[in-house]
N, C-alpha and C positions, 0 to 999 in steps of 0.2 A: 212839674206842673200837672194837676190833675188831668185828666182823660177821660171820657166817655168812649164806653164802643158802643154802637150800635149793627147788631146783627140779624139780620133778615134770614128767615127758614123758607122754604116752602117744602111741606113735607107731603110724600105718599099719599093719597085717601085712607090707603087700607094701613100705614105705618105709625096714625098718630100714638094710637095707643105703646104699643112696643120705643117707639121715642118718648115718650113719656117719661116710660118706665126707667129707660136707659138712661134718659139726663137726672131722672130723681137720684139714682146712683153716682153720679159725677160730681153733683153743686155740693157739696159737702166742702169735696178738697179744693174746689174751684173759691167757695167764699174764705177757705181758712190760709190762700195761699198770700203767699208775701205779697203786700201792694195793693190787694183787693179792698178798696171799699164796701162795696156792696153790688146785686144782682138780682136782677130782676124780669120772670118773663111773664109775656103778654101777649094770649091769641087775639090776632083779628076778630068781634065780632059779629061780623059778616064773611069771613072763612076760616073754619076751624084748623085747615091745614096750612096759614101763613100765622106764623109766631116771630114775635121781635123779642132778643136779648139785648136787655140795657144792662149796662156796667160799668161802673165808676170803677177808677185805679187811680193807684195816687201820683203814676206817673204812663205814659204811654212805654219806656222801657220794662216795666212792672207786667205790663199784660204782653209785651212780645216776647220776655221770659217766660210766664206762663204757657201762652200760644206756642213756644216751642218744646215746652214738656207737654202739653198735648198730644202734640204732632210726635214726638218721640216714644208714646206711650202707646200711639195709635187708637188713641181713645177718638181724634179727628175720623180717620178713614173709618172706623167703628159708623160715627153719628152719619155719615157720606150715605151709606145704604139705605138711609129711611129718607132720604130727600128726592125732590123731582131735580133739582138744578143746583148749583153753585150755592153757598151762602154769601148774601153783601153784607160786606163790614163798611161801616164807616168810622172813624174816628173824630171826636169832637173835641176841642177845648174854647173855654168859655174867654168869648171875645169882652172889651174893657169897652165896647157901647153901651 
């Protein structure tokens, strides 16, 4: 069943830029990996330093594979340094209201 993540940043003042940079480098293999739909980010604005990642997958197994070649590549702990806090995820799948 498809999947929505949604991902909440809140990054550094002084880091957006250098995030930026760094995620421009990443979404490549992130759009071309198995399951991925599509991806899409969106600053706050009203604060440049809260960004939300939306992303469709075409199943929620598809992006915890992925999430775990992240997290094995350490591209995760990488994105970790330019944030003030944790990132929230949430996952969505679309209800039959």
């Amino acid at each position: 069943m498809e999947t929505h993540v949604i991902i909440g940043f809140k990054i550094k003042p002084d880091q957006v830029d250098k995030f930026t940079t760094h995620i421009k480098k990443l979404i490549p293999d992130t759009r071309s990996f198995e399951g991925c739909i599509d991806v899409g980010f969106y600053f706050n604005s009203d604060d440049e330093n809260d960004l939300v990642v939306f992303e469709s997958w075409e199943s929620r197994a598809h992006y915890e594979k992925y999430f775990a070649w992240r997290t094995e590549t350490g591209a995760l702990g990488a994105i970790a340094s330019y944030l003030d806090d944790e990132p929230s995820i949430r996952y969505l799948t679309k209800s039959d209201i």
